[in-house]
C-alpha positions as a LaTeX table, in Angstrom:
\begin{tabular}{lrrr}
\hline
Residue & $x$ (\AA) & $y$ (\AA) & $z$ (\AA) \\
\hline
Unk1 & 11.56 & 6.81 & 29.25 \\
Unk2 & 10.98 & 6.26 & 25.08 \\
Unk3 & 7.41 & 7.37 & 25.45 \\
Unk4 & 7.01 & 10.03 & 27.53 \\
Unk5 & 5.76 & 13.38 & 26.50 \\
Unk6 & 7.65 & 15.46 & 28.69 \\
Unk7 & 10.89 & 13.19 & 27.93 \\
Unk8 & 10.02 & 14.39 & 24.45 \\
Unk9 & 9.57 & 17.96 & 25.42 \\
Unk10 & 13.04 & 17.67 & 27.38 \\
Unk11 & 15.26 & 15.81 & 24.48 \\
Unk12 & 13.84 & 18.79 & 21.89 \\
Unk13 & 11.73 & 16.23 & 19.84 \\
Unk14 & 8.27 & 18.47 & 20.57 \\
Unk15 & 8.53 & 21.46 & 21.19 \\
Unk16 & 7.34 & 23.81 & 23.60 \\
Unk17 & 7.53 & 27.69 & 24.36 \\
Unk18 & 9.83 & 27.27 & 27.13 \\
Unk19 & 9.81 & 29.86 & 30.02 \\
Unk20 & 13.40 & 28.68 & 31.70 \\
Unk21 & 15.48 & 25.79 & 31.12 \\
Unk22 & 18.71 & 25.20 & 33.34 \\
Unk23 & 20.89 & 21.50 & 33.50 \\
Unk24 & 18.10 & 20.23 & 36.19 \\
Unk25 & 14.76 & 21.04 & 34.53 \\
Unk26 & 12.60 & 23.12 & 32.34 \\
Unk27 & 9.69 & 25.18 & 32.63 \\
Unk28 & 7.49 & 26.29 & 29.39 \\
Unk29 & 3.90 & 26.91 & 28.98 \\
Unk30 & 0.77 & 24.88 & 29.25 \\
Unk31 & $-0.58$ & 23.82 & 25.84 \\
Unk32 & $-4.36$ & 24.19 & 27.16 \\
Unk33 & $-4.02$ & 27.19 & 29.78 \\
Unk34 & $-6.08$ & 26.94 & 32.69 \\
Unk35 & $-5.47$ & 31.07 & 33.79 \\
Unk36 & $-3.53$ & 33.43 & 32.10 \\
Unk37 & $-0.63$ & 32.88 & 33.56 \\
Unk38 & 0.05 & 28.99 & 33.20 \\
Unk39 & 3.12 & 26.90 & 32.75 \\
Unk40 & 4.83 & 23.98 & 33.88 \\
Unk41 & 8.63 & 22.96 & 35.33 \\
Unk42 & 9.29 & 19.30 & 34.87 \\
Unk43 & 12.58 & 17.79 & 35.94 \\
Unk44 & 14.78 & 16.84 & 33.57 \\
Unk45 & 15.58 & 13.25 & 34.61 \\
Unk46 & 12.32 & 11.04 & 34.41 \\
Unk47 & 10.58 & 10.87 & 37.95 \\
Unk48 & 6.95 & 9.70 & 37.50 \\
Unk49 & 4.98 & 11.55 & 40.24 \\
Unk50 & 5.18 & 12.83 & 43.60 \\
Unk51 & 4.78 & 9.29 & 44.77 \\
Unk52 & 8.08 & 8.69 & 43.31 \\
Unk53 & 10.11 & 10.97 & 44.54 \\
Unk54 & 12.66 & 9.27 & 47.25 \\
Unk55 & 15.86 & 10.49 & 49.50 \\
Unk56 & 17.91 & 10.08 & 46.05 \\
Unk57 & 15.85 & 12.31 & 43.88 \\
Unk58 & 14.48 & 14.57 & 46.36 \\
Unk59 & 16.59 & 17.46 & 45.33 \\
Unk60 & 15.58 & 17.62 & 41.80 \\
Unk61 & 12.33 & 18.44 & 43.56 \\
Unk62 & 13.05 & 20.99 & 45.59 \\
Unk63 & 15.36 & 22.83 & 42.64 \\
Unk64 & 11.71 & 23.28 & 41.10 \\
Unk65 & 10.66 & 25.11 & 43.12 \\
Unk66 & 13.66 & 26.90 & 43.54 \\
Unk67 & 12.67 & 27.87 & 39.35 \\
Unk68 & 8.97 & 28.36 & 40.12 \\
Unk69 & 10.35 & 30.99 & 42.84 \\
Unk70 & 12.37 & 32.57 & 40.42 \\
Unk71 & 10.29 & 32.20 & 37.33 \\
Unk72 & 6.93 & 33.80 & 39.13 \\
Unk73 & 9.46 & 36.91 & 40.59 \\
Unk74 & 10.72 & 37.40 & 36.92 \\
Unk75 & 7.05 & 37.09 & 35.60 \\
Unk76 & 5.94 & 39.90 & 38.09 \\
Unk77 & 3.67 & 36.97 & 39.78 \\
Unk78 & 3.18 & 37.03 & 43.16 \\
Unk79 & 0.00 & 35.23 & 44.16 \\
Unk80 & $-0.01$ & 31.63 & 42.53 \\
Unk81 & $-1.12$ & 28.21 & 42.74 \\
Unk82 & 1.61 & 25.50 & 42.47 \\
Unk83 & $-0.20$ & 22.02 & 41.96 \\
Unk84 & 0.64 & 18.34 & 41.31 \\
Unk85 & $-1.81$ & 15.63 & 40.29 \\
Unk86 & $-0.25$ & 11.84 & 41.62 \\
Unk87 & $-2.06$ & 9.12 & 39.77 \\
Unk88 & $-4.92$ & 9.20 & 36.84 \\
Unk89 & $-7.59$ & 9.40 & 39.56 \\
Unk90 & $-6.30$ & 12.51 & 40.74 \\
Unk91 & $-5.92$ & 14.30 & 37.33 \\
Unk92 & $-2.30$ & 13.21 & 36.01 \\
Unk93 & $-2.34$ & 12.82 & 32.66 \\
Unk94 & 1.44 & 12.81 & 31.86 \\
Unk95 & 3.44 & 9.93 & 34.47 \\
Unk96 & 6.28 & 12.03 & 34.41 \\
Unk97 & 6.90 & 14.60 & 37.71 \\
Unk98 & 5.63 & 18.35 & 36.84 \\
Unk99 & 4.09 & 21.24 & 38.81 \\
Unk100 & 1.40 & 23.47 & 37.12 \\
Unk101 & 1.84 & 27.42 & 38.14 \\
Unk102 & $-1.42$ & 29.14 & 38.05 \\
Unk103 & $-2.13$ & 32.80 & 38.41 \\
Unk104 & $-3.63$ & 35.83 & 36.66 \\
Unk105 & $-7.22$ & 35.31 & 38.19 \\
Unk106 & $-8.61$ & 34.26 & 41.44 \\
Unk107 & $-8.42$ & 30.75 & 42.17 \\
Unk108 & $-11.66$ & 28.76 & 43.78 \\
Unk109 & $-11.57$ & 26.38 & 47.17 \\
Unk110 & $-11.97$ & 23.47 & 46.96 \\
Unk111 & $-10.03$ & 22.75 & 43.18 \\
Unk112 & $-11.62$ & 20.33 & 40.49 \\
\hline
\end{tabular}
């Protein structure tokens, strides 16, 4: 997609401090950190949300987690929140698929 941020982010045309980047997707750090330990993996290929995510594209999903797994363990992070907002209503701001990683202080229930 021409005008997506994270599309953006992924071609190199803004940059970001990037925490891991393999041929499936790339993790860097939040612009407006919510804890002190905040960044986000995005898949590489355009998936808008959650919502979107079918039987074809499912895999791209689960290899993010595979990096936030192996991101948090080279980090030293072992208690984290992994969270997705679907839709402006719940919080997405970017329409492009991407999982926050939260840590570094204790995290309230319920969120927002």
């Amino acid at each position: 997609m021409s005008d997506c941020l994270f599309c953006k982010i992924v071609k190199g045309e803004i940059p970001s401090k990037k925490v891991y980047e393999d041929d499936q997707c790339l993790a860097f750090y939040d612009i407006d950190p919510q804890a002190p330990v905040h960044f986000l993996v995005i898949p590489k290929t355009h998936i808008a949300s959650c919502g979107a995510i079918t039987a074809d594209n499912s895999a791209i999903a689960a290899h993010c987690f595979e990096v936030i797994a192996k991101v948090t363990k080279e980090l030293g992070v072992t208690d984290f929140r992994v969270v997705s907002n679907c839709g402006e209503q719940a919080g997405q701001s970017v329409p492009h698929l991407h999982f926050h990683v939260l840590a570094g202080r204790d995290m309230t229930w319920p969120p927002g």
